[in-house]
LUMFI-536153 format. One line per 10 residues: their letters; for each residue x, y, z of C-alpha. Coordinates in pm, whole numbers, padded with zeros to 5 digits. Example, Ala and Ser with C-alpha at 12.3 -4.5 7.8 and 13.67 -1.06 7.14 Angstrom:
<recs>
as = 01230:-00450:00780 | 01367:-00106:00714 $
</recs>
This chain:
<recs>
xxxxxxxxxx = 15316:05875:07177 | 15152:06041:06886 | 15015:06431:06955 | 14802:06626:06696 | 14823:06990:06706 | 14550:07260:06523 | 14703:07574:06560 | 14588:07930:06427 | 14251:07809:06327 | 14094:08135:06195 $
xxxxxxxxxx = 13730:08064:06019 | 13451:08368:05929 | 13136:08387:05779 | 13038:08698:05599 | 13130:08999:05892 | 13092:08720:06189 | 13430:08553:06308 | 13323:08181:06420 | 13691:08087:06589 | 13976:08299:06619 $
xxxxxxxxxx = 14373:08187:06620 | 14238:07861:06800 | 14469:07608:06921 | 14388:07302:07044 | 14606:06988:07063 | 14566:06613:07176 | 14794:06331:07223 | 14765:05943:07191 | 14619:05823:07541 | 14403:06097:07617 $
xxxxxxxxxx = 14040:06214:07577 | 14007:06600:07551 | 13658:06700:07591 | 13516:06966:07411 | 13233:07215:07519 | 13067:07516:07399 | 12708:07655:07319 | 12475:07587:07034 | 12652:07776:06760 | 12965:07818:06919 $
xxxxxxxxxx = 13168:07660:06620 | 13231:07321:06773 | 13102:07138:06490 | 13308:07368:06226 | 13611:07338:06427 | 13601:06969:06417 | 13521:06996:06014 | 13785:07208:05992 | 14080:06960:06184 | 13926:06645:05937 $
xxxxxxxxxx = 13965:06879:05595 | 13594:06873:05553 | 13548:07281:05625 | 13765:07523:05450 | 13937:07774:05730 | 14079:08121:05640 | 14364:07981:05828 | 14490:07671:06010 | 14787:07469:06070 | 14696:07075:06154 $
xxxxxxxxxx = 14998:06896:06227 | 15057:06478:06386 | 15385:06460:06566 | 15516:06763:06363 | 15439:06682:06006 | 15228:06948:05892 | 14877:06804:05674 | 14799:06982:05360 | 14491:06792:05246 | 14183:06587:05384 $
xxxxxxxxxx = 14342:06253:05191 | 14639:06316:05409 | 14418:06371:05708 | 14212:06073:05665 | 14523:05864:05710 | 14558:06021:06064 | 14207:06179:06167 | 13876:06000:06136 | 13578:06225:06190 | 13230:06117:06335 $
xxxxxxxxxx = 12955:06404:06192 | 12619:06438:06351 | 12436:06289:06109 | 12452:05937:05938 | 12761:05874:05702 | 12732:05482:05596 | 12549:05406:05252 | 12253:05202:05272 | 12170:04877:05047 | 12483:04733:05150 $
xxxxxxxxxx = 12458:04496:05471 | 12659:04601:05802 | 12897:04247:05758 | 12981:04403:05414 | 13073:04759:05569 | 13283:04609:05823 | 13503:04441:05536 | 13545:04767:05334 | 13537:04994:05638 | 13836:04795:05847 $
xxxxxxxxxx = 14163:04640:05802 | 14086:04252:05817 | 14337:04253:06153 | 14077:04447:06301 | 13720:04279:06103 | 13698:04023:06390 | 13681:04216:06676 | 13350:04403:06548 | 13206:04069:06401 | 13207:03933:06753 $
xxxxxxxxxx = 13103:04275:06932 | 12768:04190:07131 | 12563:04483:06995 | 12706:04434:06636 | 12667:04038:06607 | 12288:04070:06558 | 12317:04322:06292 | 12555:04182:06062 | 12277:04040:05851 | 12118:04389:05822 $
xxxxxxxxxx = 12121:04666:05562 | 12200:05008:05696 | 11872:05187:05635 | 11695:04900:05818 | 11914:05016:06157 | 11754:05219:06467 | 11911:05580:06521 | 12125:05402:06815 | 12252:05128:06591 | 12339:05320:06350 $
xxxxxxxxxx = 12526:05538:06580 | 12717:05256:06724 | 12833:05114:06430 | 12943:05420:06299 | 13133:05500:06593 | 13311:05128:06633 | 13421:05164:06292 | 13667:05523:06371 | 13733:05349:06688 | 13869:05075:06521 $
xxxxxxxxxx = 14018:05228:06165 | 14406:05270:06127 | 14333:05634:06217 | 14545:05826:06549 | 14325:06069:06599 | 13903:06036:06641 | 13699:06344:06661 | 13342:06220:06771 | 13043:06548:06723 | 12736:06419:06916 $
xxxxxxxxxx = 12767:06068:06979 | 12582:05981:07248 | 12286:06114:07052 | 12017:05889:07042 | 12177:05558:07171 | 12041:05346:07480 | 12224:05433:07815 | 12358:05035:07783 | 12532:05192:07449 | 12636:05433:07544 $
xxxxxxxxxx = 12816:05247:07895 | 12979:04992:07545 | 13064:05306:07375 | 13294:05480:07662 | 13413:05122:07727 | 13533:05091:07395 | 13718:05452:07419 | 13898:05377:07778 | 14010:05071:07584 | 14176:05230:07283 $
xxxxxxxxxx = 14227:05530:07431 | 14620:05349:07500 | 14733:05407:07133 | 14498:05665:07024 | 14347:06072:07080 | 14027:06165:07094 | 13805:06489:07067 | 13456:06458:07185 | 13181:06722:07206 | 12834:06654:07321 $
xxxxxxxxxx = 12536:06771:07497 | 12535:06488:07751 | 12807:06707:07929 | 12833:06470:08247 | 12957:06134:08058 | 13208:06381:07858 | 13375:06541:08175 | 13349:06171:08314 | 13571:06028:08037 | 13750:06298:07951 $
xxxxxxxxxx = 14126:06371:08062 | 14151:06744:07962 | 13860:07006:07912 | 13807:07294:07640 | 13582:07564:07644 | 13488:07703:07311 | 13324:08096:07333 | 13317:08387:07140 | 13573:08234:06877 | 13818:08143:07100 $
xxxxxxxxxx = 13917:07821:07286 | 14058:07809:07662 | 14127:07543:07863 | 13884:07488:08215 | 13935:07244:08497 | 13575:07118:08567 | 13229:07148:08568 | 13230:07408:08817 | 13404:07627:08579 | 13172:07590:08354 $
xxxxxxx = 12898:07663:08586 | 13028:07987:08629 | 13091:08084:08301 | 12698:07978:08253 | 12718:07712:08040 | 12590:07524:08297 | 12299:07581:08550 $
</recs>
């Protein structure tokens, strides 16, 4: 078992402090699920962990070995942003190959909802299948750790069912961090729950909690 741990994540902008001395940690096998308002520094935290956000401090360690740079997080962390990140002019099939090990290649080639795209270019791709592909790719990389921002966002409820399939599946020999809106699949799959407010993270047991601090109606 493999555990990532983001400890004394401090991050401010101008006078406002967005997270304060957060800690959060996750191991290989489990799902935390990650919560918080619009603006609430979900999205920056998440950044931050993957190298792509600069922190005024922060300590990201795997199994103890502390990560000074994003090429050294890359090897460990994948990262799925909110918007888009795969070129376009260059056909899914082609993406797969640069994107994966070839151990792993065949296991998207014959994936139901990516089988009829293969032939595609990226820019020629719905919002959903976009989304999926993106999101079978991390699922799939060399990486331990996947943080996934948003993404349930825009794909078909049948996708999304594939999608949390495909994370109960690999969840065996790898972590993941998941924040989105759709609040009921992420306490569904989700083994732990965080509650991101005011800059600082704490854990909560269920929805109920989160009813009553009013994130919830």
């Amino acid at each position: 078992m493999k555990e990532l741990q983001v400890d004394s994540v401090t991050k401010t902008f101008g006078l406002r402090t967005i997270l304060s001395d957060v800690y959060l940690s996750c191991k290989t096998g489990e799902v935390v699920g990650l919560f918080g308002r619009n603006g609430s520094g979900k999205t920056t935290l998440l950044k931050i962990i993957f190298g792509l956000e600069r922190a005024n401090t922060k300590f990201i360690r795997v199994n103890r070995k502390k990560l000074n740079n994003i090429y050294e997080c890359r090897k460990k962390i994948n990262y799925l942003p909110q918007s888009n990140f795969l070129p376009n002019n260059t056909k899914i099939e082609q993406l797969i190959k640069l994107f994966l090990p070839k151990r792993r290649q065949e296991l998207l080639f014959k994936n139901e909802h990516i089988k009829p795209l293969l032939d595609k270019k990226n820019q020629d791709l719905s919002t959903g299948e976009k989304r999926v592909v993106e999101i079978l790719l991390l699922i799939h990389s060399d990486a331990d750790f996947i943080l996934l921002d948003e993404p349930f966002n825009g794909v078909s409820p049948i996708i999304r069912e594939s999608i949390m399939e495909c994370i109960k599946e690999n969840k065996h020999n790898k972590g993941f961090v998941i924040t989105d809106h759709d609040y009921k699949n992420v306490i569904d799959i989700s083994d732990r729950l965080v509650y991101l407010n005011n800059g600082y993270l704490k854990p909560i047991q269920d929805k109920y909690e989160l009813i009553k601090m009013g994130y919830l109606f």
